[in-house]
N, C-alpha and C positions, 0 to 999 in steps of 0.2 A: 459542471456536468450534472447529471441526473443522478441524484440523491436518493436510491432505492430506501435507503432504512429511515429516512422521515417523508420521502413520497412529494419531493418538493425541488427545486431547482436550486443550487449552490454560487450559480453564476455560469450561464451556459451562454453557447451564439447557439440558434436554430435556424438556419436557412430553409427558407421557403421561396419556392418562384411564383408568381400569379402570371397568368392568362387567362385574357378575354375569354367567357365562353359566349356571351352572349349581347350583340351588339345596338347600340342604344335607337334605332327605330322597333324594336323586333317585342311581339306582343307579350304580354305578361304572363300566359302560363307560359310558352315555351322557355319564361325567363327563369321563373317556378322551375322546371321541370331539368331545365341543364344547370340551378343554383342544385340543385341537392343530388347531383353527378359530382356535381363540383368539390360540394361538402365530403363525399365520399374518398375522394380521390386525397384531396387535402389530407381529410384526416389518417391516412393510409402514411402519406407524407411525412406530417406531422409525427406520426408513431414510431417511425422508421427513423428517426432523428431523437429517440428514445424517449418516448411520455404519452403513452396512449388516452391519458387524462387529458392531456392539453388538449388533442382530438375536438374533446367532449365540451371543453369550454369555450369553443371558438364556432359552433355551426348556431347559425340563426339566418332562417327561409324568408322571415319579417323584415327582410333590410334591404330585398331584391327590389321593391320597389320603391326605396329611397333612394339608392343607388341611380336609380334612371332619373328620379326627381330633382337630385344631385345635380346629374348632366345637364339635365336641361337648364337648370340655374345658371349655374356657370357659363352656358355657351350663349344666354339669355341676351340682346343689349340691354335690357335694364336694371344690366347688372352693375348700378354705376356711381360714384360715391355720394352722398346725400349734396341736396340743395335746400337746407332749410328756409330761405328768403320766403316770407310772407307765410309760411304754413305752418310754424312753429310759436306757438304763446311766447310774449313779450312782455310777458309780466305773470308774477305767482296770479295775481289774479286772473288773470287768464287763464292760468292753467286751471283754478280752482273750480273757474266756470265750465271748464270744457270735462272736466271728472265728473260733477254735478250732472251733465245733459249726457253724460255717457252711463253714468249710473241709471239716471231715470230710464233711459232708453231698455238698460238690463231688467230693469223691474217690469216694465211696460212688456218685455217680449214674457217673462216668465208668467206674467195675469195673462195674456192674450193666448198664450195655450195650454193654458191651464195646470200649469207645474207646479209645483209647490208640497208638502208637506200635509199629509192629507193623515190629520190625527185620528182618525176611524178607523184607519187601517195599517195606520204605523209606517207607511209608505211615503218615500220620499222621489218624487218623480221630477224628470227632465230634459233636454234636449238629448237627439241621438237613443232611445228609447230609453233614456235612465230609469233606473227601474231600482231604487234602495228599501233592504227591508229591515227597519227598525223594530221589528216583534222581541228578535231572542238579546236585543240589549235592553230592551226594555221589562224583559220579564224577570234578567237578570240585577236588578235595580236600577239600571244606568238614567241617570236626569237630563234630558237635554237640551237642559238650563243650566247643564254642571259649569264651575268657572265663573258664574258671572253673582256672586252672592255680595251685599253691600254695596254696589253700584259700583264695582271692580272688575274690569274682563282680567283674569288671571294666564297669564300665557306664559308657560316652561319651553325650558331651551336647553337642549344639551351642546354642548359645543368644545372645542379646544381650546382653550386657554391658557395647557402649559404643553411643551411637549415641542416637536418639532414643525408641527403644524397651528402653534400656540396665536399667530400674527391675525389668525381666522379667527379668534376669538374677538377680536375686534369688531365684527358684526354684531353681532349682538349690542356693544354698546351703542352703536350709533342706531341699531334700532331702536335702541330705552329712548335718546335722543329725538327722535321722528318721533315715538310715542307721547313724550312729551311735552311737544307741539301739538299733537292734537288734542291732549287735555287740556293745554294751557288755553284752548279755542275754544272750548266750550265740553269736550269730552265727544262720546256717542249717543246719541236720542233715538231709542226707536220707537214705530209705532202704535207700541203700546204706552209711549210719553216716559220712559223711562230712561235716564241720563247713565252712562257707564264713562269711569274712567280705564286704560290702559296699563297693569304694570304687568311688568317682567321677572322671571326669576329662572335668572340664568346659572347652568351647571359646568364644572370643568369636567370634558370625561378622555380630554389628553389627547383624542384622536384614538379610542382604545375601547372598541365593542364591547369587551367584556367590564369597562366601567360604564358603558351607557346603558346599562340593559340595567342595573340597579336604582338608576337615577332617573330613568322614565318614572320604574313602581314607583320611585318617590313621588314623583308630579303627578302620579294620578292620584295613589292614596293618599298621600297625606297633604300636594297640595291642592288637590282635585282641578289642575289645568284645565281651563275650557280649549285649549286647543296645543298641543307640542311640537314644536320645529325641533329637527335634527339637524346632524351636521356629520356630511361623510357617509359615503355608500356599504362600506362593512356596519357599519355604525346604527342606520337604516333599517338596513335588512334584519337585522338580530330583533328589531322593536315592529315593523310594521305590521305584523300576522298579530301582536295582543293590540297595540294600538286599532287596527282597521276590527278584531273581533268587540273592542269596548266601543267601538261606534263615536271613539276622539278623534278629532279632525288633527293630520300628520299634513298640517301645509306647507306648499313651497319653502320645499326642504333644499336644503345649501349643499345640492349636491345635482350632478344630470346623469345620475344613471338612469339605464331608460328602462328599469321596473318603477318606476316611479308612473308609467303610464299604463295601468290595470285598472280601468275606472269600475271592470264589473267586479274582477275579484279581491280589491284593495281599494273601494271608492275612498276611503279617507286619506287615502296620502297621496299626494301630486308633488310635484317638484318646479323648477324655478329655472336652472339656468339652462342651455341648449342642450338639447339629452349626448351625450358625449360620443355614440355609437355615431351620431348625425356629423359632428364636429369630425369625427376621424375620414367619414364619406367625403369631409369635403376638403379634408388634407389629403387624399388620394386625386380629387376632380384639379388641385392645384397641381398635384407632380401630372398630372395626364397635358396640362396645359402648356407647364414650362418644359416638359422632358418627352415630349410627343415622337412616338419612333424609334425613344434611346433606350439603351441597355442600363441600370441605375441597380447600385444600392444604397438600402435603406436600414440604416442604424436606427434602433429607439429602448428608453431608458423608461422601462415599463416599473411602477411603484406593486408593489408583489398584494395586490388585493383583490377586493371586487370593483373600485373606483379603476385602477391600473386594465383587470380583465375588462369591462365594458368599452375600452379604448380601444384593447385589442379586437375586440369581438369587429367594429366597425370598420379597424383597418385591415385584417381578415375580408372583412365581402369587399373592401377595394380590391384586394390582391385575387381574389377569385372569379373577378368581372372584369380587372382590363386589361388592355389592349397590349402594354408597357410590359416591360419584361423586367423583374422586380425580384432580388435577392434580398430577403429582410432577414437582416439579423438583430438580437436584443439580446439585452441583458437586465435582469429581476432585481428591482431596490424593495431591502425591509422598510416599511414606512418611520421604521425609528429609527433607521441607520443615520449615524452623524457625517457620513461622507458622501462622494460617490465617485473617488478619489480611482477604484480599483475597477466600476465597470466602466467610469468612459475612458481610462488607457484600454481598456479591452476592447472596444469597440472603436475607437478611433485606430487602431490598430490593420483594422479592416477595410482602411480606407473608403468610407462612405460617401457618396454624393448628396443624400441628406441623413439628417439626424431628426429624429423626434423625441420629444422630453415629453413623457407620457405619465407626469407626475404632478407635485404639489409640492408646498410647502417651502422650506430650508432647500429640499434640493432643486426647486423653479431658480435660484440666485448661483446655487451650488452649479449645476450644469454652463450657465451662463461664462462661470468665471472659468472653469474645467476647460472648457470646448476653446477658447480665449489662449489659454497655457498651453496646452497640448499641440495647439495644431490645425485642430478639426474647424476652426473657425476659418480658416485661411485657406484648407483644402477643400471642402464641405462646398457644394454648391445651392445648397437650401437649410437652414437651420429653421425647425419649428418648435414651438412652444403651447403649451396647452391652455384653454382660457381660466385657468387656476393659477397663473402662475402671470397673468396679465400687470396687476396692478406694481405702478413706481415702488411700491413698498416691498416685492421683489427683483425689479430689473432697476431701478434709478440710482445714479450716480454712486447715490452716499453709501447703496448696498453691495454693490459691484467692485466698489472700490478703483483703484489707480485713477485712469483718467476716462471712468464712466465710461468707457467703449464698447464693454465687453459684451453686451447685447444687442450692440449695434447692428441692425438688419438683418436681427430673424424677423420669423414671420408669424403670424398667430388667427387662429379664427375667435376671434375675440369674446363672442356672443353676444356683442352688442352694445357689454355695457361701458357707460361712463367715466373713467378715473379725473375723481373729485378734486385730482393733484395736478394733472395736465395744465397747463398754461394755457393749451392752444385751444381750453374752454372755457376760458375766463369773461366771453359774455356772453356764458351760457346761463338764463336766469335763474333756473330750477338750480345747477350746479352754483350758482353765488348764494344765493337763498341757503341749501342744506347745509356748505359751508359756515356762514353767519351761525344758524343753528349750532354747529358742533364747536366753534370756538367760543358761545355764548357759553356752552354747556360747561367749559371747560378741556374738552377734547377735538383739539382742532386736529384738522384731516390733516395736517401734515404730518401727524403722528403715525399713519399709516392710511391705506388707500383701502384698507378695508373697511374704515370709520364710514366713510362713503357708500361700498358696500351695506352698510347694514339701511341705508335707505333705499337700496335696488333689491333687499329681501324685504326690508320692512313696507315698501308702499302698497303692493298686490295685501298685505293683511289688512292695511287703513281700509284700503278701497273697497275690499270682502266684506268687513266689519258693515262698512255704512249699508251696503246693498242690503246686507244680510238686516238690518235694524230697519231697512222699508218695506219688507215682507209682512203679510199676517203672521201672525204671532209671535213677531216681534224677535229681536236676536237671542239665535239658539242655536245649536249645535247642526240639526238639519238645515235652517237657512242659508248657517256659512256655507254648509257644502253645497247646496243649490245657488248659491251668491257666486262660489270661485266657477264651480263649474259651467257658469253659463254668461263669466265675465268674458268682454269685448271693451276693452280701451287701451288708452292711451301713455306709455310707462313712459314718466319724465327722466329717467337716467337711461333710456336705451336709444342708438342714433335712431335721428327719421329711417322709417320706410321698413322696421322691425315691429310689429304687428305683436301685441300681446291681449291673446285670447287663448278660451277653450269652451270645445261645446259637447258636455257629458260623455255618452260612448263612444262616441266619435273623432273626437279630438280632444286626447287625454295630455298635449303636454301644453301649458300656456305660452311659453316662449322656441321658437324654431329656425330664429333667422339670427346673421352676425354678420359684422363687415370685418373685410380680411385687410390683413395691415401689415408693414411692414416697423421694426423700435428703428428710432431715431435717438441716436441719444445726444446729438446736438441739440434736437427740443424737446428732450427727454419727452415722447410722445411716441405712441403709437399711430403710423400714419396709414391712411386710408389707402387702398391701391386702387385707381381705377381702373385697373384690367380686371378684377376683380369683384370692385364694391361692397357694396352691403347688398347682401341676399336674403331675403325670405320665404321660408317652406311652410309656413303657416296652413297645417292642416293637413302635410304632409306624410308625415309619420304615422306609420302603425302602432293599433295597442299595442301591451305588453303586455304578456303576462309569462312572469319568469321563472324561470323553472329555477330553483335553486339547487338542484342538485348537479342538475349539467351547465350551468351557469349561461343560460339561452333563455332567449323570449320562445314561447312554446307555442 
């Protein structure tokens, strides 16, 4: 129930019903115009089921027209599982070649309209009218050359390492790894003939905002990071307003909430994996598919944050756009709780026809084994899982325990990427290759499947890095962000036909597309649906810029 004397939820169900208001030929303001009738009513709802805050954290007008972008995807035929044959590099060197001609290609477009870093006036311009103004960091001593002294790009990371979301810490090493390999290659040379090595200096801050917020100041001041990845959307937010005011590049951060896409009023932090509000549109365009015409409820086991809110936020404008007639009930995980033993009896209780694990961590295995024991697996007619909670190293056998079933055919929009532990890509060459890498190192991927990960966060930085060192004046702080921003290639860990770009104010997130899959745990594998496929929205999404106080893109 609602917890008036802390102002927070103790463990509640809130039903909500969603109806269509506005049906997918019908033009965009009238879409506009009955989304925030809608929002009204909702929040009327929502208050009345006691939380008039909750109201507040669930309306965003920005997602009306993803929602129909959604649709159309989904109802698309080329919505249909990849066929790599002949289009896909068959050897690293191939790939190596085809980065090369995709990077020239990014430099060539940035001289041809004349973007670039225009040291007169302190201005960093770029596609989409990027428009960045380096004055008041500059006046304020900021160097943007900071980071790279000695022939060292120095890159800080704050990340989990201990805690219940500890297993994420693993990225970060197998990015040291990727790193690695690229000095062992020769390093970075940019056009000023200057060679840079890669190191890393990675933080534990537990999964826990208020240790990340001390341990960025460390990597700016004392280790003067040229660039800092975060990890975790609470985590994020606490840092990005000093980060984007110091003028440090916050890249493709280990997280998809979708403030990560503000390129006017946070150009320096972007993000990396599917923006999550998009992930939850498209676990609503799934139940419209399978459950067309039915009456359904909907269980989900929301992580009590802002990673948690940004899921609800998206499945909210499902439930206020369709057609389906949708009782959702949830119940709130503290991100440190060791169980989740007490809300899925609560919610299985309620006899759901699906369930969604709107979380991370310990409880991505935790839910799995729960919904298994209870019940809900065997009554449940859709169990979904969030693309955090994807990798073997929380659904495979040895985690699950008894006879590895226990995740057996949920479903997941996956975002695309990879897992480095899959059998059923073992001639896959990028995925042989990184592996070699990480059992050379020392840290083979079977150690966990985020080892792998940390080359689906680490490549988009190799790739930044080099664009950014064929610019004039050579790699520095403005290039990288004119480098990411105005990348277009080719990411070796995500399926064919998922597109990773972005182009300045326009298209703030790099990655927008996922194939939808269903766990096998006979091949221990995530498999492709072809009702389904792999989708991409590439260019789809609107910016963000988020309000933090009502917990909405504004």
């Amino acid at each position: 129930m609602y917890d008036r004397a802390s102002a927070g939820y103790t463990g509640s169900l809130v039903p909500v019903r969603g109806d269509r208001g506005a049906q997918g030929g019908e033009k965009m303001a009238r879409k506009r115009t009955l989304w925030r009738l809608l929002v009204g009513a909702l929040a009327v709802l929502i208050a009345a089921c006691g939380s008039s805050s909750e109201a507040n954290e669930t309306q965003d007008t920005s997602l009306v027209g993803a929602k129909q972008d959604v649709d159309d995807a989904l109802g698309s035929s080329t919505t249909a599982a990849p066929d790599s044959a002949g289009s896909t590099p068959t050897s690293v060197e191939e790939w190596e070649a085809l980065w090369t001609k995709e990077r020239a290609a990014v430099v060539d477009k940035i001289k041809t309209n004349g973007w670039g870093w225009d040291q007169a006036t302190n201005v960093v311009t770029g596609p989409g009218e990027m428009s960045v103004d380096l004055s008041a960091c500059l006046a304020a001593g900021w160097d943007p050359y900071g980071g790279l002294s000695n022939g060292v790009i120095n890159i800080g990371q704050t990340i989990a390492q201990s805690g219940t979301l500890a297993d994420y810490g693993n990225i970060g090493i197998g990015e040291r790894v990727l790193y690695d390999s690229v000095n062992a290659a020769g390093g970075i040379t940019d056009s000023s003939g200057k060679t840079f090595m890669i190191e890393t200096e990675l933080k534990d801050d537990s999964y826990d905002p208020a240790k990340t917020v001390p341990l960025v100041d460390e990597l700016l001041d004392s280790s003067g990071s040229f660039l800092i990845q975060t990890l975790g959307s609470s985590n994020t937010l606490k840092v990005y307003d000093k980060l984007n005011q110091r003028c440090v590049p916050n890249p493709y951060v280990m997280t998809g909430h979708p403030a990560w896409g503000d390129p006017v009023n946070h150009p320096w932090t972007w993000g990396h994996p599917l923006p999550y509000n998009i992930e939850a549109l498209l676990w609503g365009g799934m139940l419209e598919k399978k459950f067309a015409g039915q009456d359904i409820t909907v269980a989900a086991l929301i992580i009590q944050n802002d990673f948690g809110k940004a899921y609800e936020l998206g499945f909210r404008q499902f439930l206020a756009t369709t057609s389906l007639k949708v009782d959702f009930v949830f119940e709130r995980l503290d991100p440190t709780a060791p169980t989740v033993t007490n809300q899925m009896t609560t919610l299985v209780a309620r006899n759901p026809d699906v369930f969604i694990a709107m979380t991370a961590g310990t409880s991505c295995t935790q839910t799995a084994i729960e919904a298994a024991g209870n019940g809900l697996k065997s009554s449940g007619a859709m169990l979904i899982t969030s693309q955090g909670c994807k990798g073997l190293n929380f659904v495979g056998k040895d985690k699950v325990g008894g006879d590895g079933t226990a995740p057996d055919g949920w479903w997941i929009v996956g975002a695309g990427a990879k897992d480095f532990n899959d059998e059923t890509l073992s001639d896959d060459v990028y995925v042989s290759y990184a592996r070699e890498l990480l059992e050379a190192a020392g840290s083979p991927s079977e150690g966990s499947s985020q080892l792998g990960n940390g080359f689906y966060y680490g490549w988009p930085v190799v790739q930044t890095l080099k664009i950014a060192a064929e610019l004039p004046g050579g790699l520095s702080r403005p290039n990288f962000l004119l480098a990411a921003r105005t990348m277009d290639m080719t990411h070796p860990t995500l399926f064919e036909g998922i597109r990773y770009n972005m182009s300045g104010n326009d298209d703030p997130y790099p990655l927008e597309g996922s194939e939808i899959s269903k766990f096998s745990a006979a091949d221990q594998s995530w498999i492709i649906q072809p009702e389904f496929g792999v989708i991409d929205l590439s260019g789809k999404s609107s910016p963000c810029a988020w309000d933090q106080a009502t917990s909405v893109c504004k």
